[in-house]
C-alpha positions in Angstrom: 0.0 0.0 0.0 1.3 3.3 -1.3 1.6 6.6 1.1 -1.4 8.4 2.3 -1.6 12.1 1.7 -4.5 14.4 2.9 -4.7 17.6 3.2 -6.6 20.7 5.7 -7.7 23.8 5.4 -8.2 26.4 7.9 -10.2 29.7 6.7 -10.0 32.2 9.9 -11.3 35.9 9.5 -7.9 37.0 8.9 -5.7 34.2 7.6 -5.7 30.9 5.6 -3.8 27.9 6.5 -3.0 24.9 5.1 -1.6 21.4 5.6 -0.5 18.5 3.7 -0.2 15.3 5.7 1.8 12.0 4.7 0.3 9.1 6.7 -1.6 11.2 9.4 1.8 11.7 10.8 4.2 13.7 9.0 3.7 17.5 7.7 5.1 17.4 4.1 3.7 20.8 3.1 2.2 23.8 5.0 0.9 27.8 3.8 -0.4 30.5 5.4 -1.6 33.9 3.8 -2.3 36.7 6.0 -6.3 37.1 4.3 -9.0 35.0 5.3 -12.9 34.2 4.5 -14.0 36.5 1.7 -10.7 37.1 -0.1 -8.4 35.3 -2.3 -6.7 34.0 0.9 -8.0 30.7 1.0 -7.0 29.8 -3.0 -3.7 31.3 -2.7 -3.4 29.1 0.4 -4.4 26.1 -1.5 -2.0 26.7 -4.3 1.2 27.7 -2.0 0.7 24.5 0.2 0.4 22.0 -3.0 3.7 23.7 -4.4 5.3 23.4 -1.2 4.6 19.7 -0.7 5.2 19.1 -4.3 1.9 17.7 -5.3 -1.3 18.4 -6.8 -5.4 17.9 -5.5 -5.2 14.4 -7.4 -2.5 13.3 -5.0 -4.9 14.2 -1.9 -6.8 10.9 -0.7 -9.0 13.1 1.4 -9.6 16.9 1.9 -11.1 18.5 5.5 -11.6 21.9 5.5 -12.4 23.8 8.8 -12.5 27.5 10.5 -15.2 30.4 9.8 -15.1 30.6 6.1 -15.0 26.4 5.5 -18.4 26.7 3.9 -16.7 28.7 1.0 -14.5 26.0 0.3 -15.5 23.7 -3.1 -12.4 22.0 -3.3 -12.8 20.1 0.3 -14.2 16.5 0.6 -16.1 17.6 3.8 -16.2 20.4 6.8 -15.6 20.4 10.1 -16.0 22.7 13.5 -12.7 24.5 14.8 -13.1 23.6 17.9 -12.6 19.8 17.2 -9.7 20.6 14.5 -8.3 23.0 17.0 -8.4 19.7 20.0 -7.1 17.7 17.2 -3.5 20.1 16.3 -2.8 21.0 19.6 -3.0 16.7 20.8 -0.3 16.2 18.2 1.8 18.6 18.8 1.9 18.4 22.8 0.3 14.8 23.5 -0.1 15.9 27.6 -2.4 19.1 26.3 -5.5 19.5 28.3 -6.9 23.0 28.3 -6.2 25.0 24.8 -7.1 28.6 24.7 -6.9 30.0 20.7 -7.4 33.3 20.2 -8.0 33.9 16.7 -8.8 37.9 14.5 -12.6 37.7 15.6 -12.8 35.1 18.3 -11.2 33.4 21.3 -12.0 29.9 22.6 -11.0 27.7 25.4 -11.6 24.1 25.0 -11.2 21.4 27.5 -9.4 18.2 26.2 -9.4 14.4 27.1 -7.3 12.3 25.2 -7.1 14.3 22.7 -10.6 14.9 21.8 -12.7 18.2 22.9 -15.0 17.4 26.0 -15.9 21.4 26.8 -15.1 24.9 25.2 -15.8 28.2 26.3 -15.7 31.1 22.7 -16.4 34.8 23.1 -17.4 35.7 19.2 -19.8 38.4 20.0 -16.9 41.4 20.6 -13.5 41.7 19.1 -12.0 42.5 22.8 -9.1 40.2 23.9 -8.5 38.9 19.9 -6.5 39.3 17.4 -9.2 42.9 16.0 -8.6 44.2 19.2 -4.3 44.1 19.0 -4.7 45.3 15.6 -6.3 48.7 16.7 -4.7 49.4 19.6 -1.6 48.9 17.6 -2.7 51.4 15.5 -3.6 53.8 17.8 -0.1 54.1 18.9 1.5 53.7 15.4 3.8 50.7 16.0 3.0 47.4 14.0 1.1 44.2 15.8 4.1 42.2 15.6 6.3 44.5 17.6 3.5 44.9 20.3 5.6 41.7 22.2 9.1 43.0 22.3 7.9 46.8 23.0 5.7 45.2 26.0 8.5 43.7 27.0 10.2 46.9 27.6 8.0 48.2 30.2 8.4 49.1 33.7 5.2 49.8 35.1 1.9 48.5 34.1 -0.6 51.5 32.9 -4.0 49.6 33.8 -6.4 50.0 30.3 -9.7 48.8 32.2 -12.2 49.0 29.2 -12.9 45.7 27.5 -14.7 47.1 24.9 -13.0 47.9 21.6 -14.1 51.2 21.3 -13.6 52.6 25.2 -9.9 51.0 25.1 -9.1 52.7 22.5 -10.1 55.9 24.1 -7.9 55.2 27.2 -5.3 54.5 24.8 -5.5 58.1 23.5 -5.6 59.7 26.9 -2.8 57.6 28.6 -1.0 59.0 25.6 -1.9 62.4 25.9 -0.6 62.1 29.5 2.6 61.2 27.9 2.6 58.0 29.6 5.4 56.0 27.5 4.4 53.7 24.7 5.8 49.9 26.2 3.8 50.9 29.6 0.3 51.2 27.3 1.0 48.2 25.5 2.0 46.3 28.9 -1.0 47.3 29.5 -3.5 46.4 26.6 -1.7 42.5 26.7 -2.8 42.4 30.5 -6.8 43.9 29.3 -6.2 40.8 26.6 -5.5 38.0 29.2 -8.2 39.5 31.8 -10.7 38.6 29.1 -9.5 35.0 28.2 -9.1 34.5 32.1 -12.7 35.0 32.1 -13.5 32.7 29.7 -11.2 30.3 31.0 -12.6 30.1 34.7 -15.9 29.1 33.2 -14.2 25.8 31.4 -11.8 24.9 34.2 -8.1 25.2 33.4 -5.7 22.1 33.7 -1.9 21.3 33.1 -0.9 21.3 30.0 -2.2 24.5 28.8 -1.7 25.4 25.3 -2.1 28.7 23.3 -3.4 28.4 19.9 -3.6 31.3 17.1 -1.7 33.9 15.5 -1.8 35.9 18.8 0.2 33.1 20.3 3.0 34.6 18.6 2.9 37.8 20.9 4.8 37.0 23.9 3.4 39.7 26.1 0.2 38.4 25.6 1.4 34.7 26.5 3.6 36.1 29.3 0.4 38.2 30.2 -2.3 35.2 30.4 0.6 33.1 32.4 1.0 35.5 35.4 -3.1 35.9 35.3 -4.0 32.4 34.8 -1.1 30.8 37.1 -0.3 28.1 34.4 2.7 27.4 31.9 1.7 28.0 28.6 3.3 26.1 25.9 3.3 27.4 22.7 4.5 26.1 19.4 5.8 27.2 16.1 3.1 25.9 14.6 0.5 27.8 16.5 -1.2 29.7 13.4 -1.3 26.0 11.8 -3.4 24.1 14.7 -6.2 24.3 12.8 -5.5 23.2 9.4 -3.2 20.6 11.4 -6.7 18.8 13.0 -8.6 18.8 9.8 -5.7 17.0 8.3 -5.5 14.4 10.7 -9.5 14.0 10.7 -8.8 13.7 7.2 -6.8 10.8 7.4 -9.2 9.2 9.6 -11.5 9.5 7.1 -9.0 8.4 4.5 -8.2 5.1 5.9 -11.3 4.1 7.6 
């Protein structure tokens, strides 16, 4: 019997991801482009990770696509909820995982895992405080870029408390800490903290147990992870492949599928 390849796709609200999977065990091709549902994010990101494993839709033996915009997909062989995908990634990639908390552009979730499958989630999906949005404007506000909002934070030496969890308000407070001429790393120290007060919320209401794993493009801000530690009172693990959990789980459920 010949090699098994399938393949996910993971359309967020503000990237595409893919995976290309040799025998449910092996990552032989990956993509990401920074657009997601509604653009030409998840195409691209179809075409970049069959050029990066080499291959083309013929080689795929199955095809899972997942995330907000999976019901846009036609090349996929079937769909599935992020929250099990998400369960899925983050069990291969840290077998011990029990809590994951993802916090995507639009959304954040917290999802309770046993052996590997999800048993509970928390999501917040009705405001863009504590996600991805949220960093994105007050990053804005204060003219640096969302990936230098980590090492800036990092810099500070006293936290600037930005109470607000709304969007809108934070931003405000933003404005008048800077007005005060309060220093830029003390705001943003501050915003990561307002960013972990929310997910701490959310968490509470699932239970959080050892290991704890952060899923997401915002896992890539250390202030935020650093943030959510010293509130939460866990490790967090992170991964490289944190922006890929997603697309990681649908190809593994894909494989199931494939060689059921």
């Amino acid at each position: 019997m010949g090699d098994i390849y399938t393949m996910g796709i993971d359309v967020g609200s503000t990237a595409s991801k893919a995976i290309v999977l040799k025998n449910g065990a092996e990552i032989v091709g990956k993509s990401l482009i920074d657009v997601g549902t509604g653009t030409s994010g998840p195409e691209r990101a179809i075409q970049a990770v069959f050029e990066d494993a080499g291959m083309t839709k013929e080689d795929m033996a199955y095809i899972m696509g997942t995330g907000y915009g999976r019901n846009s997909l036609k090349i996929v062989d079937h769909n599935m909820s992020e929250l099990s995908c998400h369960a899925k990634g983050a069990y291969f990639l840290l077998p011990s995982v029990k809590t994951v908390i993802d916090i995507g552009g639009q959304d954040v979730k917290v999802i309770q895992i046993e052996n590997g499958a999800m048993v509970n989630f928390q999501m917040n999906d009705k405001c863009a405080a504590g996600t991805g949005r949220f960093l994105d404007v007050m990053a804005g506000v204060l003219e640096v870029k969302t990936s230098e909002l980590g090492d800036l934070g990092a810099q500070s030496t006293q936290r600037v408390d930005i109470s607000s969890t709304c969007t809108v308000f934070a931003e405000s407070e933003v404005i008048s800490q800077l007005a005060l001429g309060t220093h830029k790393c003390d705001i943003i120290n501050g915003v990561h903290h307002s960013v972990a007060a929310r997910v701490v919320g959310l968490a509470h209401r699932v239970g959080v147990r050892d290991d704890v794993m952060m899923t997401g493009g915002v896992a890539q801000n250390s202030g935020v992870v650093n943030a959510l530690e010293e509130e939460l009172g866990h490790v967090i693990h992170t991964d490289p492949m944190t922006q890929y959990v997603g697309a990681l789980g649908a190809a593994l459920f894909a494989y199931q599928k494939a060689t059921r």
